[in-house]
Structure formats: C-alpha cells, structure tokens
PQR file of N, CA, C, O and H, with PARSE charges and radii, in Angstrom:
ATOM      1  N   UNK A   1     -12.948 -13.028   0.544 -0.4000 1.5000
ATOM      2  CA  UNK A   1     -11.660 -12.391   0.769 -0.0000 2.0000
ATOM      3  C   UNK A   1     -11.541 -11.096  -0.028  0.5500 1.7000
ATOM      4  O   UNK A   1     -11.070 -10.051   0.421 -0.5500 1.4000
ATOM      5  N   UNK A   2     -11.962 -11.258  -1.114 -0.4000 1.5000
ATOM      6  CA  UNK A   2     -11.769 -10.065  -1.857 -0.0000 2.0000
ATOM      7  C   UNK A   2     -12.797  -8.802  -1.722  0.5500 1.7000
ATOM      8  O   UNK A   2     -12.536  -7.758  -2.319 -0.5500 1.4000
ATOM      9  H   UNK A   2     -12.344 -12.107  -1.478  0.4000 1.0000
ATOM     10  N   UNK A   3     -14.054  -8.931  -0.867 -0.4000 1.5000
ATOM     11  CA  UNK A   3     -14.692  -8.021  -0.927 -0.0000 2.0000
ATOM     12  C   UNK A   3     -13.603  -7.848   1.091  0.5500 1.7000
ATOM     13  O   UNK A   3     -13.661  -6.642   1.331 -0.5500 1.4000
ATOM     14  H   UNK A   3     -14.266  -9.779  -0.381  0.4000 1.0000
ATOM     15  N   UNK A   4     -13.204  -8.212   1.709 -0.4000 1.5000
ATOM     16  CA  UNK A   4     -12.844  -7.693   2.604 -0.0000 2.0000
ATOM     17  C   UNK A   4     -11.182  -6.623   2.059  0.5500 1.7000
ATOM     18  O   UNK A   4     -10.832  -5.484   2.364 -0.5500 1.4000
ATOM     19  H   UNK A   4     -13.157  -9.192   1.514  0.4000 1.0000
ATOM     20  N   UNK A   5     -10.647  -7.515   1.316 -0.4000 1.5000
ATOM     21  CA  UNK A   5      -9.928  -6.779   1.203 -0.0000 2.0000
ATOM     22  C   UNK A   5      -9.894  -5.395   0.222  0.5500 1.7000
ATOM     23  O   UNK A   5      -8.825  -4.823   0.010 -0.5500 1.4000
ATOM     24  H   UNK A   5     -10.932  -8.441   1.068  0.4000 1.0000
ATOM     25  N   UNK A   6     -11.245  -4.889  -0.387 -0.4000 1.5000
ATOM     26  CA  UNK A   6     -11.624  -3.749  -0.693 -0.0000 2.0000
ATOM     27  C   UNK A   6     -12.149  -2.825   0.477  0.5500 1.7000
ATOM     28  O   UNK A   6     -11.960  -1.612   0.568 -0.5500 1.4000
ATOM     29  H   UNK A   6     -12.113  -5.353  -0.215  0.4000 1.0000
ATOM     30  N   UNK A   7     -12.767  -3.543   1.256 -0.4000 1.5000
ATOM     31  CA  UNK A   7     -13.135  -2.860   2.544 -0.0000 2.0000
ATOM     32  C   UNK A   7     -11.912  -2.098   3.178  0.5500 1.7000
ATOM     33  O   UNK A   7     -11.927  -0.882   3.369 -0.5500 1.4000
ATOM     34  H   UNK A   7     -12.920  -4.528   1.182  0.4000 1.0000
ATOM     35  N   UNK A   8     -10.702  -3.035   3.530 -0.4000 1.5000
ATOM     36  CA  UNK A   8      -9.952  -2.379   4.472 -0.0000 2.0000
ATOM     37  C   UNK A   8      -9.111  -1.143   3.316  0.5500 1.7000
ATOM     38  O   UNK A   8      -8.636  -0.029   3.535 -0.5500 1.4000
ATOM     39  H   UNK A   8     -10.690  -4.023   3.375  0.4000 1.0000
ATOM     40  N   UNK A   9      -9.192  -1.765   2.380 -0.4000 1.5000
ATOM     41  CA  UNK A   9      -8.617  -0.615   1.296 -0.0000 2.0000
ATOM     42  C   UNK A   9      -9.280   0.488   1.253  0.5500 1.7000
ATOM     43  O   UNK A   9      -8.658   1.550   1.233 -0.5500 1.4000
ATOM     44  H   UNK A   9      -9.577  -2.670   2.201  0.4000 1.0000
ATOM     45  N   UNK A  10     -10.393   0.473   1.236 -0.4000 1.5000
ATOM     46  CA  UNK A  10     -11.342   1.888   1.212 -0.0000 2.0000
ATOM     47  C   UNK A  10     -10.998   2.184   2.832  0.5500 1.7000
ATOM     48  O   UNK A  10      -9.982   2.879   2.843 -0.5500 1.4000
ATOM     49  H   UNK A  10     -10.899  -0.390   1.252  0.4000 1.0000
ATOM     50  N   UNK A  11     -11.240   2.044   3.557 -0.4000 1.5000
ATOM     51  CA  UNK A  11     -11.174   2.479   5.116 -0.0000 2.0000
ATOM     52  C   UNK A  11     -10.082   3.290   5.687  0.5500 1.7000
ATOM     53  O   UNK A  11      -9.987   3.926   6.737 -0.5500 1.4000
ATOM     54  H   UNK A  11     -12.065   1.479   3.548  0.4000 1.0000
ATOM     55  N   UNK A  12      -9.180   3.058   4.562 -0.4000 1.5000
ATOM     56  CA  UNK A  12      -7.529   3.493   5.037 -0.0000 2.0000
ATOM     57  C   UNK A  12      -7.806   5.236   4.155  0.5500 1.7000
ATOM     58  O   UNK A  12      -8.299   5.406   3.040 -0.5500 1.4000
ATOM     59  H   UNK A  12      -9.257   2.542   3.709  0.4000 1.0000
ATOM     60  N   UNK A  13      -7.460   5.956   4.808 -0.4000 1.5000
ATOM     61  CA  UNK A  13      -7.321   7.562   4.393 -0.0000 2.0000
ATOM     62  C   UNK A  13      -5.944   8.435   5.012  0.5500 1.7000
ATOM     63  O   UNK A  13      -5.814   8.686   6.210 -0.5500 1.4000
ATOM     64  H   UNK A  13      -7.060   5.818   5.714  0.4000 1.0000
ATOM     65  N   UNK A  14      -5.225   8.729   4.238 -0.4000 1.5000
ATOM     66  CA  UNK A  14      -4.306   9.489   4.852 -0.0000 2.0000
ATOM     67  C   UNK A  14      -4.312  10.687   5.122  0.5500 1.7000
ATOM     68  O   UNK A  14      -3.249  11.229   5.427 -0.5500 1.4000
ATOM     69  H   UNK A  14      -5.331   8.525   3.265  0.4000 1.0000
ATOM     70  N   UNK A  15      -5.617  11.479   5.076 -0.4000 1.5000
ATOM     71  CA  UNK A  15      -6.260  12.368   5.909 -0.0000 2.0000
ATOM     72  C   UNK A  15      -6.509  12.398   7.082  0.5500 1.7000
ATOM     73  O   UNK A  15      -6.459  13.422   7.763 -0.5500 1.4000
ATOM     74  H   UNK A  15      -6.480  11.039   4.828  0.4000 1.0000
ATOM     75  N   UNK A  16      -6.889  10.994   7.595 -0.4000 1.5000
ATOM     76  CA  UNK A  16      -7.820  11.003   8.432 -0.0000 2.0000
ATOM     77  C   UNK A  16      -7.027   9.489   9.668  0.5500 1.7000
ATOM     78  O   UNK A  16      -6.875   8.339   9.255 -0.5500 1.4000
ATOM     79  H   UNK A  16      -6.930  10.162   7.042  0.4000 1.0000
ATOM     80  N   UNK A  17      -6.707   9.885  10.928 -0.4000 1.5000
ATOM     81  CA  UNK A  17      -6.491   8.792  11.372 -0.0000 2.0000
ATOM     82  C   UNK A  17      -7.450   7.907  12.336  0.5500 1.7000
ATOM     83  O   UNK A  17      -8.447   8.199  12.995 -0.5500 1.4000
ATOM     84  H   UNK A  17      -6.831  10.819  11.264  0.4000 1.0000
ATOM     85  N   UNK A  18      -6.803   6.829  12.160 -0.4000 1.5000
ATOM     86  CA  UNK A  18      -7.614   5.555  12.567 -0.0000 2.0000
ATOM     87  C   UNK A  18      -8.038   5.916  14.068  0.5500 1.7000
ATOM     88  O   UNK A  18      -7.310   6.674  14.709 -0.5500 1.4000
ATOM     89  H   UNK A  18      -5.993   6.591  11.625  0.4000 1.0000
ATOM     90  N   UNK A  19      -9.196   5.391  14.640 -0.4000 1.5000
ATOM     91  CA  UNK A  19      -9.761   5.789  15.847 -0.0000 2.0000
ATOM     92  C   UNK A  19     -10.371   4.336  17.019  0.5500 1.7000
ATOM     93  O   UNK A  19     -11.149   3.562  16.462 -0.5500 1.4000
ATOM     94  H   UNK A  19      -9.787   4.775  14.119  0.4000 1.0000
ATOM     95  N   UNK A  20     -10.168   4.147  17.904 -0.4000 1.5000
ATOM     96  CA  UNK A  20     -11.119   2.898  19.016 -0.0000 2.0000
ATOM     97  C   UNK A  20     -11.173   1.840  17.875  0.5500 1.7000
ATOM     98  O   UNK A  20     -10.066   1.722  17.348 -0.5500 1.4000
ATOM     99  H   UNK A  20      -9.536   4.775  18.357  0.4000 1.0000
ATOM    100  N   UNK A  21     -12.307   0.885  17.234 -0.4000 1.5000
ATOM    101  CA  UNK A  21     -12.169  -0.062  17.014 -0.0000 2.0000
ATOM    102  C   UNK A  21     -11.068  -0.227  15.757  0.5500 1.7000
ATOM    103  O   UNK A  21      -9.956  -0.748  15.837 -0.5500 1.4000
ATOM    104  H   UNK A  21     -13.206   0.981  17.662  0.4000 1.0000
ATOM    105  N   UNK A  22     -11.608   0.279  14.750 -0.4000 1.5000
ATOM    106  CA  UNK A  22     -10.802   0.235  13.490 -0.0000 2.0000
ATOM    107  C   UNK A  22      -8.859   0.358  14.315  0.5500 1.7000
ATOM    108  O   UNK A  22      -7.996  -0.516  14.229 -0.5500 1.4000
ATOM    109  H   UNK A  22     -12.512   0.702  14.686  0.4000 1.0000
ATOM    110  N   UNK A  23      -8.751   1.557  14.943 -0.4000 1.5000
ATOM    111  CA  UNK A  23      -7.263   1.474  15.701 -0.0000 2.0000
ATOM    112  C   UNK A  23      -6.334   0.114  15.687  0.5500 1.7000
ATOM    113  O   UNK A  23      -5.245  -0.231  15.227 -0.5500 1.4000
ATOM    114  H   UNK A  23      -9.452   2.267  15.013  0.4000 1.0000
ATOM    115  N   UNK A  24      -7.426  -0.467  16.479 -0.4000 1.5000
ATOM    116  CA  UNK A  24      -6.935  -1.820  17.358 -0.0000 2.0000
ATOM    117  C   UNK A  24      -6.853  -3.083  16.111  0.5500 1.7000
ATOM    118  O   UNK A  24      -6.016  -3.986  16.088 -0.5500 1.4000
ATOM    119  H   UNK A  24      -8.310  -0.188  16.853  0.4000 1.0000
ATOM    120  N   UNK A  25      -7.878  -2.879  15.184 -0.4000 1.5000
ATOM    121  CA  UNK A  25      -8.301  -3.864  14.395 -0.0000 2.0000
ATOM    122  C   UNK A  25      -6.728  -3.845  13.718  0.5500 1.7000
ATOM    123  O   UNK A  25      -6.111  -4.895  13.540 -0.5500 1.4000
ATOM    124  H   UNK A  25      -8.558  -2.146  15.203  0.4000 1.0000
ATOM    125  N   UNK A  26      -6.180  -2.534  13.375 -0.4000 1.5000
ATOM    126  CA  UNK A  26      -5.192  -2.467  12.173 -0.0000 2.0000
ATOM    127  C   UNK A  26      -4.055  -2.220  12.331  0.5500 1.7000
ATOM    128  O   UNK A  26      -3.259  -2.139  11.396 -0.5500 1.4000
ATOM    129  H   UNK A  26      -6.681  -1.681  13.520  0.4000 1.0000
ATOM    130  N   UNK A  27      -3.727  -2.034  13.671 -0.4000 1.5000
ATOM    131  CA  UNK A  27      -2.502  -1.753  13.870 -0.0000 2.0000
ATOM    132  C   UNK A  27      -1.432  -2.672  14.209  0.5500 1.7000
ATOM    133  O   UNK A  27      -1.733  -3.658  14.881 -0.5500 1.4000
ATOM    134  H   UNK A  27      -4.374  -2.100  14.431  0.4000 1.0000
ATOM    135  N   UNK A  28      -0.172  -2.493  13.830 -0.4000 1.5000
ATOM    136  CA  UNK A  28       0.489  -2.990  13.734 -0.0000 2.0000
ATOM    137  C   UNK A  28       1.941  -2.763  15.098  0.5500 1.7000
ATOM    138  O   UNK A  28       2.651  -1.842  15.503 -0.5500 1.4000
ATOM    139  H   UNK A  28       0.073  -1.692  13.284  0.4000 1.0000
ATOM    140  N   UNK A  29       1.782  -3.959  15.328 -0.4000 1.5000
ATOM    141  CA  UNK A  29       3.592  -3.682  16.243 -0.0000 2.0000
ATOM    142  C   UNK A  29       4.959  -3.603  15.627  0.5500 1.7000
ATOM    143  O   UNK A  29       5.176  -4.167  14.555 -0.5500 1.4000
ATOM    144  H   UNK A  29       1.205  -4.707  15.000  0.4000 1.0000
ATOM    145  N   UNK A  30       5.788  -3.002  16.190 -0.4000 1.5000
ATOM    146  CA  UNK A  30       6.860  -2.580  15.141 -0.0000 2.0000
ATOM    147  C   UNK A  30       7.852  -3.889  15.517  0.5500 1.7000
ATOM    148  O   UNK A  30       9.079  -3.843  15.420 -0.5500 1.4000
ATOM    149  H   UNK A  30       5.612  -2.544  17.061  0.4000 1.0000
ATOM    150  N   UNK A  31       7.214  -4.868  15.890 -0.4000 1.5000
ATOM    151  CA  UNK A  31       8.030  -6.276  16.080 -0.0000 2.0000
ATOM    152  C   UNK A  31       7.906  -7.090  14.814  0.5500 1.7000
ATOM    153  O   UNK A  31       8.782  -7.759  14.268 -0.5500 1.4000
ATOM    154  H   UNK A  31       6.218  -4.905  15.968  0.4000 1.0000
ATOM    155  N   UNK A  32       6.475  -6.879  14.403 -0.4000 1.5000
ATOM    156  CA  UNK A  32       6.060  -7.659  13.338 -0.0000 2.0000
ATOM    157  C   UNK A  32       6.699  -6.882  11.966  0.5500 1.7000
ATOM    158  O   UNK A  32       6.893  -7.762  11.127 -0.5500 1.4000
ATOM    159  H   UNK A  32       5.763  -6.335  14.847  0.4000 1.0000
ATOM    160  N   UNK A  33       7.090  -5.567  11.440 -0.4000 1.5000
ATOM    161  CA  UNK A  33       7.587  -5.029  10.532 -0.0000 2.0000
ATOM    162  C   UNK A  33       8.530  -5.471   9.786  0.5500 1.7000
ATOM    163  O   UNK A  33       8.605  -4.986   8.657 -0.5500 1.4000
ATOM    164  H   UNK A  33       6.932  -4.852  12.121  0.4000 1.0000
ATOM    165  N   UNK A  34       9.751  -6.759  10.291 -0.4000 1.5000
ATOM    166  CA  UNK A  34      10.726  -6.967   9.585 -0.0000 2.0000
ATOM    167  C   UNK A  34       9.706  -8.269   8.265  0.5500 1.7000
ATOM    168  O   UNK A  34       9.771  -8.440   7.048 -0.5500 1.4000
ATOM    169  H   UNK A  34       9.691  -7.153  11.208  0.4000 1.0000
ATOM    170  N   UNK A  35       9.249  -8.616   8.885 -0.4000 1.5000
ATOM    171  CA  UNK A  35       8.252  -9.657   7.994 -0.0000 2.0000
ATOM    172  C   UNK A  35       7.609  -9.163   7.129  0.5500 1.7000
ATOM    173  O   UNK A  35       7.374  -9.655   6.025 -0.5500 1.4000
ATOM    174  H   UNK A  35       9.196  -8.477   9.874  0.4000 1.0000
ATOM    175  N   UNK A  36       7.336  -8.355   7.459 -0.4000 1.5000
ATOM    176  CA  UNK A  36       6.194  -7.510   6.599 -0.0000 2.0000
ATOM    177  C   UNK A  36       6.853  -6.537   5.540  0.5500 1.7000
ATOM    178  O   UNK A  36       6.141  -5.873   4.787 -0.5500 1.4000
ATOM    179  H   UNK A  36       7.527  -7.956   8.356  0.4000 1.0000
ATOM    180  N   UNK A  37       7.661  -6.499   5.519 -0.4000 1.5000
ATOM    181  CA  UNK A  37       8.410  -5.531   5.129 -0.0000 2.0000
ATOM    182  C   UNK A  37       9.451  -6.424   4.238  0.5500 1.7000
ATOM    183  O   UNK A  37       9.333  -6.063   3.067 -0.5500 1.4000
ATOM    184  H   UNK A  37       8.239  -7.039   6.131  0.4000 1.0000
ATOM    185  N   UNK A  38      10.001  -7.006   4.312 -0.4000 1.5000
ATOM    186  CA  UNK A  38      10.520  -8.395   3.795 -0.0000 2.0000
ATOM    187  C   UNK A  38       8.961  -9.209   2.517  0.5500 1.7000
ATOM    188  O   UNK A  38       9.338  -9.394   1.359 -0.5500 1.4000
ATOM    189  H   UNK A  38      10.097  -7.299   5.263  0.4000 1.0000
ATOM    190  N   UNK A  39       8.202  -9.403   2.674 -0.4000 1.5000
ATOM    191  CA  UNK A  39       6.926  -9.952   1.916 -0.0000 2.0000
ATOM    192  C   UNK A  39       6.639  -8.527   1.002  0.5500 1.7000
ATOM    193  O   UNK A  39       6.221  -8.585  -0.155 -0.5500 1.4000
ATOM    194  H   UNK A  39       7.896  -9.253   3.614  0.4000 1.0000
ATOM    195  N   UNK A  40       6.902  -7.374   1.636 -0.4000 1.5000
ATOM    196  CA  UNK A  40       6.391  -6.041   0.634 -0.0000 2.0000
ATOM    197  C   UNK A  40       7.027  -6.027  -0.356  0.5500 1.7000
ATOM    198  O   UNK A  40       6.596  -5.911  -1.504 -0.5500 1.4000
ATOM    199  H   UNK A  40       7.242  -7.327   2.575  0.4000 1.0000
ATOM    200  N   UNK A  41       8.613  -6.196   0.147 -0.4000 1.5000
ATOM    201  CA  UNK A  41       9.786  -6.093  -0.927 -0.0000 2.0000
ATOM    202  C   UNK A  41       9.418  -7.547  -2.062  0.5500 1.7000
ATOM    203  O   UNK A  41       9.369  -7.259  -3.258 -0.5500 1.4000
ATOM    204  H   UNK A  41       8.964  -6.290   1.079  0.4000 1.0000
ATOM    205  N   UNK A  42       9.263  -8.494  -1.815 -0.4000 1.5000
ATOM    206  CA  UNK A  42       8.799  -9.160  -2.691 -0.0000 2.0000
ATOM    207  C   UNK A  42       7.581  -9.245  -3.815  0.5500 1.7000
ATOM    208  O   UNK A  42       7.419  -9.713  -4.942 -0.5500 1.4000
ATOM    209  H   UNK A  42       9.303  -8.728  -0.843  0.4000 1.0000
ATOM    210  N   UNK A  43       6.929  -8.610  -2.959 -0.4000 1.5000
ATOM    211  CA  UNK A  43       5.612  -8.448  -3.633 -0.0000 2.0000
ATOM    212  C   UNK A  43       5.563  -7.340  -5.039  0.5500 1.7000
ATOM    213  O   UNK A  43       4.917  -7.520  -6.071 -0.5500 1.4000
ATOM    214  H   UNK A  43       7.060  -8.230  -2.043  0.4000 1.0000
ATOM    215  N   UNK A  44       6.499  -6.113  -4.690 -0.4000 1.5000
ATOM    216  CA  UNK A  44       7.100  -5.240  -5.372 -0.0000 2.0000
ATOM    217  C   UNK A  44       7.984  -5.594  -6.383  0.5500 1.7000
ATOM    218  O   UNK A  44       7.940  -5.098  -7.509 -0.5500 1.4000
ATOM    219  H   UNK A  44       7.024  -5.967  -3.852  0.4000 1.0000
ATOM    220  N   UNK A  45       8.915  -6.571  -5.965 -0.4000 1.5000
ATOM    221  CA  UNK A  45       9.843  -6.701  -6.655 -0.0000 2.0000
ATOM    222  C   UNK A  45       8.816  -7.992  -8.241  0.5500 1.7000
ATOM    223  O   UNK A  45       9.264  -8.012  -9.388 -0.5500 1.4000
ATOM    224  H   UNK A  45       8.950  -6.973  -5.050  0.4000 1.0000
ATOM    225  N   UNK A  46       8.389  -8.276  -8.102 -0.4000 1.5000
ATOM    226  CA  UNK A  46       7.350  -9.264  -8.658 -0.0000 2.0000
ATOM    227  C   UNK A  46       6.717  -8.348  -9.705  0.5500 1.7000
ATOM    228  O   UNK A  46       6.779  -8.234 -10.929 -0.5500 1.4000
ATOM    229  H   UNK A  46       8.025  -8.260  -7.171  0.4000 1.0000
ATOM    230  N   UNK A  47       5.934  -7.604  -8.463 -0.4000 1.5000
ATOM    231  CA  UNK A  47       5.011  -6.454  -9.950 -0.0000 2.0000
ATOM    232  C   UNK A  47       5.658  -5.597 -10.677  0.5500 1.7000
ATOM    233  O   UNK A  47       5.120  -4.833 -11.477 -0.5500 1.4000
ATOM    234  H   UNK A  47       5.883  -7.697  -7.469  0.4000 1.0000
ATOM    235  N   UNK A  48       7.399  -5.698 -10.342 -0.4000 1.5000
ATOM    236  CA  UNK A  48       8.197  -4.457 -11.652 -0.0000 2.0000
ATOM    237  C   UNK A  48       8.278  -6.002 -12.840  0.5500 1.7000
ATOM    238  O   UNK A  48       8.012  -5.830 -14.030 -0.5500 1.4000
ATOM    239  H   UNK A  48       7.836  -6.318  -9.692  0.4000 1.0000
ATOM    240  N   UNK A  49       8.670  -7.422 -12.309 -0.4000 1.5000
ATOM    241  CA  UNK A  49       9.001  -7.731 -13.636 -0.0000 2.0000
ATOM    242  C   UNK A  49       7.942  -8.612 -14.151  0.5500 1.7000
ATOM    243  O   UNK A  49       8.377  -9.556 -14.811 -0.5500 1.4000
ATOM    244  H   UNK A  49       8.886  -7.561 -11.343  0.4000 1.0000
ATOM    245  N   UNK A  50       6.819  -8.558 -14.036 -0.4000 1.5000
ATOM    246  CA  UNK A  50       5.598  -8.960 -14.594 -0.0000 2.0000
ATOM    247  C   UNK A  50       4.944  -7.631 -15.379  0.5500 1.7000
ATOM    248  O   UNK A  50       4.562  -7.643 -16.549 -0.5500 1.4000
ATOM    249  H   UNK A  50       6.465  -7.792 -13.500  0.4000 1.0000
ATOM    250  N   UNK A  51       4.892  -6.240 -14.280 -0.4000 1.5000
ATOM    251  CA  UNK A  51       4.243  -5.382 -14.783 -0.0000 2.0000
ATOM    252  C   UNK A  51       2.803  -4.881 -14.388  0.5500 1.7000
ATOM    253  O   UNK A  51       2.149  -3.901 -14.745 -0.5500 1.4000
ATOM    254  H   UNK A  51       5.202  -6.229 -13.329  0.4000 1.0000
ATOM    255  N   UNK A  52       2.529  -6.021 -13.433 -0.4000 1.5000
ATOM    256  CA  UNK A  52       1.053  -5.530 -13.054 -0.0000 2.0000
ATOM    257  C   UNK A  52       0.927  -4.814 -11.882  0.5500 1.7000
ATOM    258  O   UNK A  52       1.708  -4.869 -10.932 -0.5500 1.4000
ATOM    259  H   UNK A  52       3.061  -6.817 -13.143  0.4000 1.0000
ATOM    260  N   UNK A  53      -0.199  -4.053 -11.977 -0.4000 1.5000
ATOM    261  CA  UNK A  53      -0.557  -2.635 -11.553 -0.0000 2.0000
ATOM    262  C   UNK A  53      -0.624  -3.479  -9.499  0.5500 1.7000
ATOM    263  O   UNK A  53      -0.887  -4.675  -9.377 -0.5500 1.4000
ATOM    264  H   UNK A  53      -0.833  -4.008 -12.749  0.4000 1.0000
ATOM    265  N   UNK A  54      -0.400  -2.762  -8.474 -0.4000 1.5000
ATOM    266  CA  UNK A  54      -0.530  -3.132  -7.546 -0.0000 2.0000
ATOM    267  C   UNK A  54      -0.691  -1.494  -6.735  0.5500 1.7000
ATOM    268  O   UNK A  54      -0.271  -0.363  -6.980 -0.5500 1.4000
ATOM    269  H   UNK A  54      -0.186  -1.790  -8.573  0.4000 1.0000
ATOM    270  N   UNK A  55      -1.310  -1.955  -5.954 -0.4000 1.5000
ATOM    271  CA  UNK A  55      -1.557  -0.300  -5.042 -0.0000 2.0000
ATOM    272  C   UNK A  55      -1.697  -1.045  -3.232  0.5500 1.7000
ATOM    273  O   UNK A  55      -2.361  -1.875  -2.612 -0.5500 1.4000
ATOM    274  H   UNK A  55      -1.651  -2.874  -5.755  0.4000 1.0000
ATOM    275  N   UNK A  56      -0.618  -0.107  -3.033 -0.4000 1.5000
ATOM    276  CA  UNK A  56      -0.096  -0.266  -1.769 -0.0000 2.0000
ATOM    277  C   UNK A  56      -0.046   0.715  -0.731  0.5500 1.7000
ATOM    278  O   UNK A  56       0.815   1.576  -0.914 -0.5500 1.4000
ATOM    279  H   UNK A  56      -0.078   0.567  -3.537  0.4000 1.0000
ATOM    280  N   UNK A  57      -0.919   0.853   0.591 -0.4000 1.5000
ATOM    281  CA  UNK A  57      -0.963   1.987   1.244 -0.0000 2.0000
ATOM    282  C   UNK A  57      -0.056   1.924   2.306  0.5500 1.7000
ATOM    283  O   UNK A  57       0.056   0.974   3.081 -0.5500 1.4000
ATOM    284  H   UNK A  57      -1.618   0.154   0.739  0.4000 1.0000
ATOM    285  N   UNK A  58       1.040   3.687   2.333 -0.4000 1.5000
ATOM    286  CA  UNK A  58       2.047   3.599   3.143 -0.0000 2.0000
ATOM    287  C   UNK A  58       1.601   4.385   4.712  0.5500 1.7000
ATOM    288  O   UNK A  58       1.010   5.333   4.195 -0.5500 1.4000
ATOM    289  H   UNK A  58       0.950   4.459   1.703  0.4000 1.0000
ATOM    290  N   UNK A  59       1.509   4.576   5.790 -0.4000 1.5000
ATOM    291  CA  UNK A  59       0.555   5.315   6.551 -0.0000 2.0000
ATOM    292  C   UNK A  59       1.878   5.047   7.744  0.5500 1.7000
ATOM    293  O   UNK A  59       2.745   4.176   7.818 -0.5500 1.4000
ATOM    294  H   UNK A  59       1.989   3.806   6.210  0.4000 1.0000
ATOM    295  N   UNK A  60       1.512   6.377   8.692 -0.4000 1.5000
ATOM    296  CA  UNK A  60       2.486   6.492   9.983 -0.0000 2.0000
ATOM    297  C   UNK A  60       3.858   6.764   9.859  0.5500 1.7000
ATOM    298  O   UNK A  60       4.613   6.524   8.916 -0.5500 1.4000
ATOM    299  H   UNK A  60       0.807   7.085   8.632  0.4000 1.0000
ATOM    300  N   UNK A  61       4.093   7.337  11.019 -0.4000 1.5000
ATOM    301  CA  UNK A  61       5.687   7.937  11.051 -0.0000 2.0000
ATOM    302  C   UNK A  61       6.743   7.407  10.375  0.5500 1.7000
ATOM    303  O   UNK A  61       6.801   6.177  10.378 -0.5500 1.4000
ATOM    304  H   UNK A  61       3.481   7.532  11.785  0.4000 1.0000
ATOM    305  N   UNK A  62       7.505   7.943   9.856 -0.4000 1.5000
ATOM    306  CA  UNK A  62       9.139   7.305   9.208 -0.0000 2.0000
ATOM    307  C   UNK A  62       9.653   6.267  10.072  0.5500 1.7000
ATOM    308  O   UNK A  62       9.977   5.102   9.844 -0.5500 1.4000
ATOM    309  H   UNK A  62       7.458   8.942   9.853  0.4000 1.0000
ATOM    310  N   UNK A  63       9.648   7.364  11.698 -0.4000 1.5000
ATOM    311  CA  UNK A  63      10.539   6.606  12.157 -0.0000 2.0000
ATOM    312  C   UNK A  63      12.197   6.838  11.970  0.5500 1.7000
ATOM    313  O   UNK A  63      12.762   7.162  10.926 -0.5500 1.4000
ATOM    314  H   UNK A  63       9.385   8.311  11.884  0.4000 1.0000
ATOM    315  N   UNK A  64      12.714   6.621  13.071 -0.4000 1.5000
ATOM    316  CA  UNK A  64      14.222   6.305  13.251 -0.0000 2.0000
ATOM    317  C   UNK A  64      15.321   5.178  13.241  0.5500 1.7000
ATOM    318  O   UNK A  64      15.424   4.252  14.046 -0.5500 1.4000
ATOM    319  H   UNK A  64      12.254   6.357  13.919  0.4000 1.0000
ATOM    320  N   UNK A  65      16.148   5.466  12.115 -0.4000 1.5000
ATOM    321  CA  UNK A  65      16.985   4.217  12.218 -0.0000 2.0000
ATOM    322  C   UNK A  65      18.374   4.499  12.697  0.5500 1.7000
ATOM    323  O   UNK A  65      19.179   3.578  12.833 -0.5500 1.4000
ATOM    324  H   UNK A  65      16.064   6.218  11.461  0.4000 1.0000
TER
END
C-alpha cells in the first residue's frame, strides 16, 4: 500500500495534466466529492491537533457554487 501510494503521489503534477490511462485511472466524479471532501476535512482537522506533517494534492477547476 504504501509504495502505491507514493506512486500515485509522485504521478500527480500540477504542471502537467493527466492523459488516456492515468485520466481514467484517477478521476473523479463530482458525485463522489461530498464524501471525499467530508473525510479531507477530517483528516485535516486531526493533523492541526496532533501536529503531524500531511501533504495533500489539490488539482482541477474551483468550480461553481
């Protein structure tokens, strides 16, 4: 698990966007976002009162609310 999840960490560039397989592999529907987004806020909220270091990649449009 942990060497995959260095993989997809290195793979992600905000230079550079995702293309054919990697695309499909990583993308996300904006159905699934309230979950995900809900688990982020936790995950965050955790590493301010513990303190440990966490790195989190933000990628794609803002978006409209």
């Amino acid at each position: 698990m942990t060497d995959d999840l260095k993989a997809v960490y290195h793979l992600f560039n905000p230079d550079k966007a995702l293309f054919d397989e990697d695309l499909k592999k990583y993308y996300v529907e904006i159905g699934e976002n309230e979950v995900r987004i809900s688990k982020l806020r936790t995950r965050l909220e955790l590493g301010l009162e513990t303190g440990e270091a966490i790195k989190i990649l933000f990628t794609g449009p803002q978006g409209v609310r």
